[in-house]
C-alpha positions as CSV (number, residue, x, y, z in Angstrom):
1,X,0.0,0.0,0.0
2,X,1.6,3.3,-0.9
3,X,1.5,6.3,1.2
4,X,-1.6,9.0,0.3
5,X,1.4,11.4,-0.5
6,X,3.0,9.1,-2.9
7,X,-0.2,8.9,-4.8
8,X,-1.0,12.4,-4.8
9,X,2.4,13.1,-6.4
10,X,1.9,10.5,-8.8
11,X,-1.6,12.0,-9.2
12,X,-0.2,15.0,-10.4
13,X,2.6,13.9,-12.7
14,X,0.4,12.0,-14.7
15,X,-1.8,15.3,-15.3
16,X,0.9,17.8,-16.4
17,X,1.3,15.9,-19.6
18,X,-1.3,15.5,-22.6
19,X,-2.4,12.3,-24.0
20,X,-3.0,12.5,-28.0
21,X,-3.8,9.8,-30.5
22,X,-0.4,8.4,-31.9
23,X,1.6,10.3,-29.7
24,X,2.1,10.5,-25.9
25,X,3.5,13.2,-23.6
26,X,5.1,12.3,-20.7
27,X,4.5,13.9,-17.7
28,X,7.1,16.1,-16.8
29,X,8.1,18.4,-14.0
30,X,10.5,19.2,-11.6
31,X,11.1,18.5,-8.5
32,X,10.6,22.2,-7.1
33,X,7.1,22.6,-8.8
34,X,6.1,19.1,-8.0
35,X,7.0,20.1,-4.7
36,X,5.0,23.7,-4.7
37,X,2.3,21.4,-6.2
38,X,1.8,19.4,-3.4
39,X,2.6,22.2,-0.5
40,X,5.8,19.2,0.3
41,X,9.7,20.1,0.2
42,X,11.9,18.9,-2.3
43,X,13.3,16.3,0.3
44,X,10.1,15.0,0.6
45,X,9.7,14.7,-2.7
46,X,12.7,13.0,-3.2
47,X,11.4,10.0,-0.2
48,X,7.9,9.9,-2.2
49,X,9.3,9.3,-6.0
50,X,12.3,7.4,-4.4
51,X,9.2,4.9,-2.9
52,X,6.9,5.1,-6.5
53,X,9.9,4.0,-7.8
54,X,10.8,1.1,-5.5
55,X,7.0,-0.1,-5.9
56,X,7.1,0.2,-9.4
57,X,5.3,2.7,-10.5
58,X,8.3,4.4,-12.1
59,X,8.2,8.1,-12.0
60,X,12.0,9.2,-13.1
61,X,14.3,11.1,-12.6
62,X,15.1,12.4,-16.3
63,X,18.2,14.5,-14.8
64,X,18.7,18.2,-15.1
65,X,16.5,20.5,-17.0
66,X,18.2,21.9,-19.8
67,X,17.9,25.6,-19.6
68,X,18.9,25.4,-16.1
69,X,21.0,22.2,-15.1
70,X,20.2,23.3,-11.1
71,X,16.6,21.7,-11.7
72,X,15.8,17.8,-11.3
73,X,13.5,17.1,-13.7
74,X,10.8,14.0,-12.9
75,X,9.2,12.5,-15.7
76,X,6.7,9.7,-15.8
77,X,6.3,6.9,-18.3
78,X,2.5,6.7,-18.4
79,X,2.0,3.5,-20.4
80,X,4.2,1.7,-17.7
81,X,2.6,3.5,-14.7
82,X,-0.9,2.9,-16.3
83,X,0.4,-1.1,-17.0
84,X,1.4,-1.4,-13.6
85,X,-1.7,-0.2,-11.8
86,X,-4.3,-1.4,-13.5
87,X,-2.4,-4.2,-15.7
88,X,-3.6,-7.0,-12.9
89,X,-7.1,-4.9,-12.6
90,X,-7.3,-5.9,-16.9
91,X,-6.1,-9.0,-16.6
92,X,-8.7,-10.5,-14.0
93,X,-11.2,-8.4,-16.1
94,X,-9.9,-10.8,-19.2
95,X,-10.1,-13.8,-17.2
96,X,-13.4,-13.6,-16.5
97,X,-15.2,-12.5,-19.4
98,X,-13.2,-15.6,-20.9
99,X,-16.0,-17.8,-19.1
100,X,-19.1,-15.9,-20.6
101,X,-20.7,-16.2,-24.4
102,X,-20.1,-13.4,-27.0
103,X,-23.1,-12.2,-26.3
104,X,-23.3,-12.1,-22.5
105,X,-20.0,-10.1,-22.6
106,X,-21.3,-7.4,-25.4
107,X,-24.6,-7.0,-22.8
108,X,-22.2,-6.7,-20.0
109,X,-20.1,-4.2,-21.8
110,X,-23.4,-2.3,-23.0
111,X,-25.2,-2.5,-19.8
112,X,-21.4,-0.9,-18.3
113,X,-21.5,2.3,-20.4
């Protein structure tokens, strides 16, 4: 189980990018303005992306911005944060519409959305 603040930093990174057809944008920001995002310091940022990281969630650290190399720059892969959260939520989804008809499964879906 992961620590509310972990989540709410995660959270945030995967808002500050934009998701298009074709091609993804990361979320991407550094350290200080995750930090004034979240009212945290940078040290506690540092413990909260250090534990994403160690539970596999993989925020990053990309390194040093490049227009000023004092600034850690934290970017997040969505596809493998997205794969990793809900990857086992999908896969028991697949299981068990496996053991239902065609049809029961497109009334399921349809009655869904």
């Amino acid at each position: 189980m992961q620590h509310g603040t972990d989540l709410n930093c995660l959270n945030i990174l995967s808002c500050s990018g934009q998701l298009t057809i074709g091609e993804l944008t990361i979320g991407e920001l550094t350290v200080g303005e995750l930090a004034t995002a979240t009212g945290l310091t940078t040290a506690s940022i540092a413990g909260a992306v250090d534990r994403l990281e160690q539970a596999g969630l993989r925020p990053a650290r990309a390194g040093r911005d490049a227009q000023d190399r004092r600034r850690e720059v934290i970017h997040l892969d969505v596809h493998r944060t997205l794969g990793t959260v809900f990857g086992p939520l999908t896969g028991a989804w697949q299981r068990r519409a496996g053991q239902y008809a065609d049809d029961d499964v497109r009334l399921i879906v349809e009655f869904c959305t």
